[in-house]
ChimeraX commands (.cxc) that place a marker at each C-alpha (Angstrom):
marker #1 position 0.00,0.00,0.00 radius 0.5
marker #1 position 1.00,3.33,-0.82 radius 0.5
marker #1 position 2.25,4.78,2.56 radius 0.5
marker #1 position 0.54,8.57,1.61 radius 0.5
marker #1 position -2.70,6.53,1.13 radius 0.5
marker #1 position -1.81,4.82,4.53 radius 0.5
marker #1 position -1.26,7.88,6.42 radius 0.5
marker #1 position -4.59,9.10,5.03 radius 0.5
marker #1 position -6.62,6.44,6.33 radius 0.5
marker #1 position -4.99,6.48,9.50 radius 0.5
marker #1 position -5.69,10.27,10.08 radius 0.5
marker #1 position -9.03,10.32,8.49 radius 0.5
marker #1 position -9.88,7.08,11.12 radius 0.5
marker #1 position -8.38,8.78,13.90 radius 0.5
marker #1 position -9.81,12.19,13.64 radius 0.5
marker #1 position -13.41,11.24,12.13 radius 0.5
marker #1 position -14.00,8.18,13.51 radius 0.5
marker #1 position -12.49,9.04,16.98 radius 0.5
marker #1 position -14.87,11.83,17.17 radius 0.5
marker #1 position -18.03,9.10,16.82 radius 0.5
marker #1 position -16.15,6.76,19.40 radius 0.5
marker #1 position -15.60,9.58,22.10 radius 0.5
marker #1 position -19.78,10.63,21.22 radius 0.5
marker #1 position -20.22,7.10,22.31 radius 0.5
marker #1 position -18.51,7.31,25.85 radius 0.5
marker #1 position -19.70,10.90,26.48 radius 0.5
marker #1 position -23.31,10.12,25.88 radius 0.5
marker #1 position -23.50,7.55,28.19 radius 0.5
marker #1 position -22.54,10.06,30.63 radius 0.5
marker #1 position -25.44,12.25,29.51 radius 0.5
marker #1 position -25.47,16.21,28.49 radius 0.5
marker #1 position -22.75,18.68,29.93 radius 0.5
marker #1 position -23.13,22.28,28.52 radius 0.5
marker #1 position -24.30,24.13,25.64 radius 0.5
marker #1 position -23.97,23.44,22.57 radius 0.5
marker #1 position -21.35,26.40,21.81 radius 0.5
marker #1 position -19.29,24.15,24.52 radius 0.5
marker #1 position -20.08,21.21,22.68 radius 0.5
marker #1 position -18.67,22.35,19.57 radius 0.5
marker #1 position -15.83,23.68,20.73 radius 0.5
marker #1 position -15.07,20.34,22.37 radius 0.5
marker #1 position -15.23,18.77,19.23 radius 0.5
marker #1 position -13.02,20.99,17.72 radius 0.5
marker #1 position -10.36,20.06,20.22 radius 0.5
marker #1 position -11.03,16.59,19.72 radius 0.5
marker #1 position -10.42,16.79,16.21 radius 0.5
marker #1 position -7.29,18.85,17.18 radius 0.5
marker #1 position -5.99,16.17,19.70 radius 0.5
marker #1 position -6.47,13.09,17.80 radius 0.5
marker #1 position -4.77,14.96,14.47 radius 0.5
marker #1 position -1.97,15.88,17.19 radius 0.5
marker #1 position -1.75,12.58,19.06 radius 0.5
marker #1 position -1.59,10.56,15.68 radius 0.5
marker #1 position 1.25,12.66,14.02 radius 0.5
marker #1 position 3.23,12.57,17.35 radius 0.5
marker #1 position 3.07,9.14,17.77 radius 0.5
marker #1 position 4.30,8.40,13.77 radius 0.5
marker #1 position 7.18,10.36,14.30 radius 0.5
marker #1 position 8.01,8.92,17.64 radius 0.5
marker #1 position 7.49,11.93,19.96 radius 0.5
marker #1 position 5.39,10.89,22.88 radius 0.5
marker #1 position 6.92,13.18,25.10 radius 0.5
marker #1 position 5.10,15.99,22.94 radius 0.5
marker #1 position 1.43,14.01,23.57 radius 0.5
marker #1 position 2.02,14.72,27.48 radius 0.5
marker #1 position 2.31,18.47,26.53 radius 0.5
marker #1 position -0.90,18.65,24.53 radius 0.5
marker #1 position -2.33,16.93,27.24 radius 0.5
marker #1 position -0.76,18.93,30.13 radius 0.5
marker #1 position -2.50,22.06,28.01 radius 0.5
marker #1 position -5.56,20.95,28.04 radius 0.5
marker #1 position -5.64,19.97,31.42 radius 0.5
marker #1 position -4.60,23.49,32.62 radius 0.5
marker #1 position -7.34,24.98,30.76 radius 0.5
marker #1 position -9.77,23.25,32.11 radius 0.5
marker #1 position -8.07,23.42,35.63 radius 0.5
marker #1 position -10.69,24.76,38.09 radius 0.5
marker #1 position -13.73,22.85,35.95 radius 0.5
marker #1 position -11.47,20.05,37.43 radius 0.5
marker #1 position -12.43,20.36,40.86 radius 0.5
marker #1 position -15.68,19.59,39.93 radius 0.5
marker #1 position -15.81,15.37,40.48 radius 0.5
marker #1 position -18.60,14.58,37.78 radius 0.5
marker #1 position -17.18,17.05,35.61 radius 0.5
marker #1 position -13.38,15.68,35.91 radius 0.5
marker #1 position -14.82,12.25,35.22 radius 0.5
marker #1 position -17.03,12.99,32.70 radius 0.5
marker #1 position -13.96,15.22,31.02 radius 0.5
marker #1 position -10.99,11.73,31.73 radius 0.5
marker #1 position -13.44,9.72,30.04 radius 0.5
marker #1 position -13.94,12.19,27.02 radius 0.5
marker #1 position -10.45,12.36,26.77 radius 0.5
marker #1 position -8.62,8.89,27.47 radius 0.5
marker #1 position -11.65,7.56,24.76 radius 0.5
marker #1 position -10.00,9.86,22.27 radius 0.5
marker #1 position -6.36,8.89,22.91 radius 0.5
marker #1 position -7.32,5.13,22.63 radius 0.5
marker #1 position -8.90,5.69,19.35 radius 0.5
marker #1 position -6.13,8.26,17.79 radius 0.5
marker #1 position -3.33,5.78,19.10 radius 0.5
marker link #1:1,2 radius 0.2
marker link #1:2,3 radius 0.2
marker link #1:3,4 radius 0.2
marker link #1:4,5 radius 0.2
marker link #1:5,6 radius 0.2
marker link #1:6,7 radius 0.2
marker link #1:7,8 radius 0.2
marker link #1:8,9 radius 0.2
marker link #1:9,10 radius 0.2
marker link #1:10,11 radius 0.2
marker link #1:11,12 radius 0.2
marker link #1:12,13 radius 0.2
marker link #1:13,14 radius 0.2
marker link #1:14,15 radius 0.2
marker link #1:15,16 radius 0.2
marker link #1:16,17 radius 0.2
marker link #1:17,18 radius 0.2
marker link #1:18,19 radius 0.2
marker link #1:19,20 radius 0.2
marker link #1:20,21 radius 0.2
marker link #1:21,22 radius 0.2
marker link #1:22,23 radius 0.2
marker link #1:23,24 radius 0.2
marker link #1:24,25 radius 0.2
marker link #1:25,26 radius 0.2
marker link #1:26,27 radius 0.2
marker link #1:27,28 radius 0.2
marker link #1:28,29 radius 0.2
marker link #1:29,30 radius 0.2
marker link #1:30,31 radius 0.2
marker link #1:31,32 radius 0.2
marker link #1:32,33 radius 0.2
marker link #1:33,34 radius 0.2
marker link #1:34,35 radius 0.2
marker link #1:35,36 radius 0.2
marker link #1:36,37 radius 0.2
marker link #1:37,38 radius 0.2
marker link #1:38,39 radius 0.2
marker link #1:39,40 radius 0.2
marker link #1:40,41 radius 0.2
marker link #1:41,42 radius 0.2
marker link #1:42,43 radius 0.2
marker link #1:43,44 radius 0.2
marker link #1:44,45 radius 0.2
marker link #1:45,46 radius 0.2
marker link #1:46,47 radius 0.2
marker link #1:47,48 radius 0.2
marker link #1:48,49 radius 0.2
marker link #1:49,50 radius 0.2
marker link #1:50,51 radius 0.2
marker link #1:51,52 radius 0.2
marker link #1:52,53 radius 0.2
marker link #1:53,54 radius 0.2
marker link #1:54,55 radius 0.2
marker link #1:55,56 radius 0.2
marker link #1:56,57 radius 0.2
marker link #1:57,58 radius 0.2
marker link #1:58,59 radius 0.2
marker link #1:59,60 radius 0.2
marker link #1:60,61 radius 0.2
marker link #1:61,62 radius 0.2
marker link #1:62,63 radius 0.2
marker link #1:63,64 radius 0.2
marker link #1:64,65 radius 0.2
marker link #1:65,66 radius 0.2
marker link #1:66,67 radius 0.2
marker link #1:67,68 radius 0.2
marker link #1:68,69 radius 0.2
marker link #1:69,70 radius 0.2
marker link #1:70,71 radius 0.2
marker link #1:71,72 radius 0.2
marker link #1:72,73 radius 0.2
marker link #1:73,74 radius 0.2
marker link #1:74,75 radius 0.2
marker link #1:75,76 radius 0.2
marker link #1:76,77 radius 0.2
marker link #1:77,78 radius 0.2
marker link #1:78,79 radius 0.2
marker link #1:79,80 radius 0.2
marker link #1:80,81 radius 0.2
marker link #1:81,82 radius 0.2
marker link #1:82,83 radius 0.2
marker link #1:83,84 radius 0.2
marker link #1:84,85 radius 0.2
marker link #1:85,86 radius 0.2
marker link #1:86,87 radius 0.2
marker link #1:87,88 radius 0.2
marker link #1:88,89 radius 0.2
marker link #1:89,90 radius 0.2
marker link #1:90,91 radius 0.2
marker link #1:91,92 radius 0.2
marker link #1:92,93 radius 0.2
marker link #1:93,94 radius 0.2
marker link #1:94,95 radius 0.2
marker link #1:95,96 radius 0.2
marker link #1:96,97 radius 0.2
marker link #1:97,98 radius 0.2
marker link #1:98,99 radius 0.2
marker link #1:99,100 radius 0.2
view
């Protein structure tokens, strides 16, 4: 297979199809914020697993733990918040499975 062609698929299952697979886990959760939130969090999402995927092809997972550390921070005092923290680890280690 034509490695371009494989790097395709692999982002374009990562980023899309991530985004379904992380719907999945958050759902079962049940609604958190607005849509405008919502959005936004999908954007990330997209962001992340785009991120994740090139970092881990070119062998730099230290760089993963900084895009993670960021989004952490910016979400710090939502954090203190126990169903939101869970609802947000689950959001997020569902989207690292998939992009990895």
């Amino acid at each position: 297979m034509n490695p371009v062609l494989a790097y395709g698929i692999a982002y374009f299952v990562a980023i899309v199809g991530g985004h379904f697979f992380t719907l999945i886990f958050l759902k079962a959760l049940g609604p958190l914020g607005n849509s405008v939130i919502r959005r936004a969090g999908a954007l990330i999402g997209f962001l992340k697993r785009t991120f994740v995927l090139t970092f881990v092809l070119i062998d730099q997972y230290v760089v993963i733990a900084i895009v993670l550390t960021a989004k952490s921070i910016t979400r710090f005092e939502e954090l203190k918040d126990r169903k939101f923290a869970e609802y947000y680890l689950v959001g997020t280690l569902s989207s690292m499975l998939f992009a990895h």
